[in-house]
C-alpha positions as CSV (number, residue, x, y, z in Angstrom):
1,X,-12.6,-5.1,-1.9
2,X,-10.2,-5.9,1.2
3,X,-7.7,-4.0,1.6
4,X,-4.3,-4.8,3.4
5,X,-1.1,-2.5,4.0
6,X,2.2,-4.2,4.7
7,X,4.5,-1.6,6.5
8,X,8.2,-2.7,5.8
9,X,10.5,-2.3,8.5
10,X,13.6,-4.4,8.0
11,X,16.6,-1.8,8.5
12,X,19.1,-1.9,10.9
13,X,19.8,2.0,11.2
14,X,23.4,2.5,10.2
15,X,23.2,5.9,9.4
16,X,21.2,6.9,12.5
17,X,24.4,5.7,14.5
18,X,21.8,4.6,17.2
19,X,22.0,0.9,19.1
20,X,18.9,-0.3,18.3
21,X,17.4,0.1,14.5
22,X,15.6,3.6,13.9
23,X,12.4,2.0,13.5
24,X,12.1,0.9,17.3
25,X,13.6,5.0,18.0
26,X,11.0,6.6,20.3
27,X,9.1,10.3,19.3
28,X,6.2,11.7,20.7
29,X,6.1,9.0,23.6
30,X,6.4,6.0,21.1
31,X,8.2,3.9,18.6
32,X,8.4,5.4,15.3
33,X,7.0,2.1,14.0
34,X,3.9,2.6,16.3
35,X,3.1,6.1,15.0
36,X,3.3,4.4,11.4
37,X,0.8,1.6,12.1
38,X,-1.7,3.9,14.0
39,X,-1.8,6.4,11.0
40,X,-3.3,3.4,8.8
41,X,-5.8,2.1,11.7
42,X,-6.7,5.6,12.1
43,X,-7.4,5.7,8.3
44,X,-9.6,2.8,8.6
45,X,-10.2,0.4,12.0
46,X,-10.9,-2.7,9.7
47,X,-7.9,-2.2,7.4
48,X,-5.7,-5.9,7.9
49,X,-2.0,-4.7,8.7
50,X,1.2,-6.9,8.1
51,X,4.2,-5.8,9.4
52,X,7.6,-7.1,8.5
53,X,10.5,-6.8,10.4
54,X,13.7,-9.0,11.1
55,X,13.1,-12.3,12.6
56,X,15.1,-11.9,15.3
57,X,13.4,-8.3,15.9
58,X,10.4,-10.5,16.9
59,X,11.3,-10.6,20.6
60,X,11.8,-7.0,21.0
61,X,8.5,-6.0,19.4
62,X,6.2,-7.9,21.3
63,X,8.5,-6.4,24.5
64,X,8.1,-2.7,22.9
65,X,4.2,-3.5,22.4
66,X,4.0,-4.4,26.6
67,X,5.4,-1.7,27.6
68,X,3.9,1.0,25.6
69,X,0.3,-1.0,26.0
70,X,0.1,-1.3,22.1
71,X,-3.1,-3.2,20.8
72,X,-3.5,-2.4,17.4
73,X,-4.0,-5.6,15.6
74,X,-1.4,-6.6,13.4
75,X,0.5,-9.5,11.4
76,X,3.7,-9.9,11.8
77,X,6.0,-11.6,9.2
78,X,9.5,-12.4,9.2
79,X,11.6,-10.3,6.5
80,X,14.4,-10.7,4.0
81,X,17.5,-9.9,2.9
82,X,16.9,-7.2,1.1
83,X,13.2,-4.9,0.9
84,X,12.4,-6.1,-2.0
85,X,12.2,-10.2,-0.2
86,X,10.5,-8.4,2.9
87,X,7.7,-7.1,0.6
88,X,7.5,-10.2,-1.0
89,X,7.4,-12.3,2.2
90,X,4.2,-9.6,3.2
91,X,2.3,-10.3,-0.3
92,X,2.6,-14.3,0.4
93,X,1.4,-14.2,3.5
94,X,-2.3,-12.5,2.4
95,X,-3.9,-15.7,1.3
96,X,-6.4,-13.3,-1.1
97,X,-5.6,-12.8,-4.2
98,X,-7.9,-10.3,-5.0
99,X,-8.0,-6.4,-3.2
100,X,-6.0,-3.7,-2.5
101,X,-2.7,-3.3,-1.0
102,X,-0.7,-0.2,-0.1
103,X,2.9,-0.6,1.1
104,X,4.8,1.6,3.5
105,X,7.8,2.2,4.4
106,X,8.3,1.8,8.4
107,X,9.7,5.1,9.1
108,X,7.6,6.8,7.5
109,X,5.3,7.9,10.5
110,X,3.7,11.6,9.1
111,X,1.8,10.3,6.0
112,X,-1.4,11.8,6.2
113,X,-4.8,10.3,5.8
114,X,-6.0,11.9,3.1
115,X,-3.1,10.8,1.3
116,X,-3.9,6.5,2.5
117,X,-7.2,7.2,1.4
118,X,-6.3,8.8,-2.2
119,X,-3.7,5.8,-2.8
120,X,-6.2,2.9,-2.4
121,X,-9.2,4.7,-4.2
122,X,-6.8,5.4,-6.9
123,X,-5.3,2.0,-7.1
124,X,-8.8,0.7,-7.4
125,X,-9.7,2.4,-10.4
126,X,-6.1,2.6,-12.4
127,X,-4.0,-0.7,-10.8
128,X,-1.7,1.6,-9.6
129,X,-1.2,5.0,-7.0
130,X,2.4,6.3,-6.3
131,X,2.8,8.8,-3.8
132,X,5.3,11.6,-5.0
133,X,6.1,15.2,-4.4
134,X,7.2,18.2,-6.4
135,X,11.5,18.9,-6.3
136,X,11.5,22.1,-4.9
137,X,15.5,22.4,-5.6
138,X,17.4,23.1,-8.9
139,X,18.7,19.8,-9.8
140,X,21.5,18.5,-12.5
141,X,23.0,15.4,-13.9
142,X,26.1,14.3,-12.8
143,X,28.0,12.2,-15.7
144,X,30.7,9.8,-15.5
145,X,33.6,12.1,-16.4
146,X,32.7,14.5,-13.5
147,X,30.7,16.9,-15.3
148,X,27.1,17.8,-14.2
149,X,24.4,19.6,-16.4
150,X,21.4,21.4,-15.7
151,X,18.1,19.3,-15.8
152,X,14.3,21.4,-15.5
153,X,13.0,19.9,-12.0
154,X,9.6,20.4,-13.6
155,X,10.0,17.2,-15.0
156,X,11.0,14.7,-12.0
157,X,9.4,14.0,-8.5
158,X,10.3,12.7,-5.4
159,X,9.2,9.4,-4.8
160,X,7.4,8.3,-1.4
161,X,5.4,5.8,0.0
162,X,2.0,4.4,0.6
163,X,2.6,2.7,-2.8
164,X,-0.8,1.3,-3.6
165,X,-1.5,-1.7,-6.1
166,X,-4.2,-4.1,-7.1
167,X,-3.6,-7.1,-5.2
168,X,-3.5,-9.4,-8.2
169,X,-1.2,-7.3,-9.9
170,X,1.7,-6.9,-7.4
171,X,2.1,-10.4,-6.7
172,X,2.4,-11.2,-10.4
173,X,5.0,-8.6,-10.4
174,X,7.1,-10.0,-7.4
175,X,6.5,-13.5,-8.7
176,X,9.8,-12.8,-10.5
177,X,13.6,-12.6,-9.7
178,X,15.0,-9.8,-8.0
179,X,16.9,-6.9,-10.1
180,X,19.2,-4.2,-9.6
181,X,16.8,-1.9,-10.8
182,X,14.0,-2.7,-8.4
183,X,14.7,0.5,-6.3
184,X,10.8,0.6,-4.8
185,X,7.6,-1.5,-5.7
186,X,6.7,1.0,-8.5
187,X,9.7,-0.4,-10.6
188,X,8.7,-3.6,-9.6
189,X,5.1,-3.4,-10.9
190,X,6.7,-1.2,-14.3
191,X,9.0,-4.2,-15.3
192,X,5.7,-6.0,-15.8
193,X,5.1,-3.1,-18.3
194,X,2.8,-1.6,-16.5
195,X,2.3,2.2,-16.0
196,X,2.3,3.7,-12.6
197,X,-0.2,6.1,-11.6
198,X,1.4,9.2,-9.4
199,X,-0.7,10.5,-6.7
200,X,-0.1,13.7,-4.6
201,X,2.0,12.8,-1.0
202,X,2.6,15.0,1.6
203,X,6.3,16.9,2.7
204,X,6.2,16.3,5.5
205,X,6.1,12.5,4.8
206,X,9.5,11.9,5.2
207,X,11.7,9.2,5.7
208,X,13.6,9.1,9.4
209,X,16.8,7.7,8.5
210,X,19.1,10.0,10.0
211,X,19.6,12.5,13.6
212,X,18.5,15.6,11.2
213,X,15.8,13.5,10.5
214,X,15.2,12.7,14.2
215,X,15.4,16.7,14.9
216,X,12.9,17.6,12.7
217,X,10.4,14.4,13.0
218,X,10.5,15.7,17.2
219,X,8.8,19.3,15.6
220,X,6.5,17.3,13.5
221,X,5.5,15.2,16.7
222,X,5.3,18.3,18.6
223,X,3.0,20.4,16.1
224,X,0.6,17.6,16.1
225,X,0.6,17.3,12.5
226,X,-2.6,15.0,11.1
């Protein structure tokens, strides 16, 4: 089966408080971006890479890919108003209709390989692989009329990204108008009323999206974790 991965990059960084979108934010001698898309090639050289960011981002990129001599090949497709559009403008362009696709978030450059590799042979076999990770935290509910109430942690996880689907599948299930409820692909592919399958992820897989974020993906960089 091909498989594809369309790393979704569309933000503009508002809460980084940064002038250019945290994306294009440089660690370990690079974009964050470019740490992202070299994870996956690492994973596996022939693996076909879309990535989406704003139109008018296109300029910059191929600027930021001069000057830091980047040659990993790549699509790159225009996004939308909203993540759920930019996924859907990555699935249309793949002309296939049948393989494997894993989508990621942007900043999101510390996945590990292991992890790729368990969300496509997963998806394979089930339709389905959704990275998560155990809540380490007490948690509780917080209701309406400002009360809150104790909830066992055993029972949730914290939801991440590669999210890894049969090909087929997740265009059928952004074929559709966009919800409210469509907080990540998973609850895309569910509305279809199909089960998810939850795969392991990695902590340290986080999602830059603030400076604490930037602080602690610097030690990441600087630890060399794989």
């Amino acid at each position: 089966m091909k498989k594809f991965a369309i790393i979704v990059a569309g933000g503009q960084g508002n809460r980084m408080g940064t002038p250019i979108p945290k994306q294009y934010l440089e660690i370990g001698g690079m974009p964050i971006l470019m740490h992202t898309l070299k994870r996956f090639h690492q994973y596996d050289p022939h693996l076909q890479l879309i990535l989406v960011i704003p139109k008018e981002d296109f300029e910059f990129w191929e600027e930021l890919k001069e000057k830091f001599d980047f040659n990993i090949p790549h699509t790159l497709v225009a996004g939308g108003k909203s993540r759920f559009q930019s996924v859907r403008n990555g699935l249309e362009s793949i002309s296939e209709e049948e393989g494997l696709v894993a989508i990621h978030d942007g900043v999101r450059p510390f996945v590990k390989r292991a992890v790729i590799a368990q969300s496509f042979q997963t998806a394979l076999r089930s339709g389905s692989a959704i990275a998560v990770v155990a809540v380490k935290d007490s948690i509780r509910k917080l209701t309406d009329d400002d009360k809150s109430f104790y909830q066992e942690r055993e029972y949730f996880r914290m939801v991440q990204t590669p999210q890894t689907f049969q090909l087929n599948k997740i265009k059928q299930a952004f074929s559709v108008p966009e919800l409210r409820q469509f907080t990540d692909d998973a609850t895309v592919y569910e509305h279809q009323g199909w089960q998810v399958t939850l795969i392991a992820g990695n902590p340290e897989n986080i999602k830059i999206t603030t400076p604490e974020d930037m602080v602690y993906a610097r030690f990441l960089i600087s630890e060399h974790v794989d």
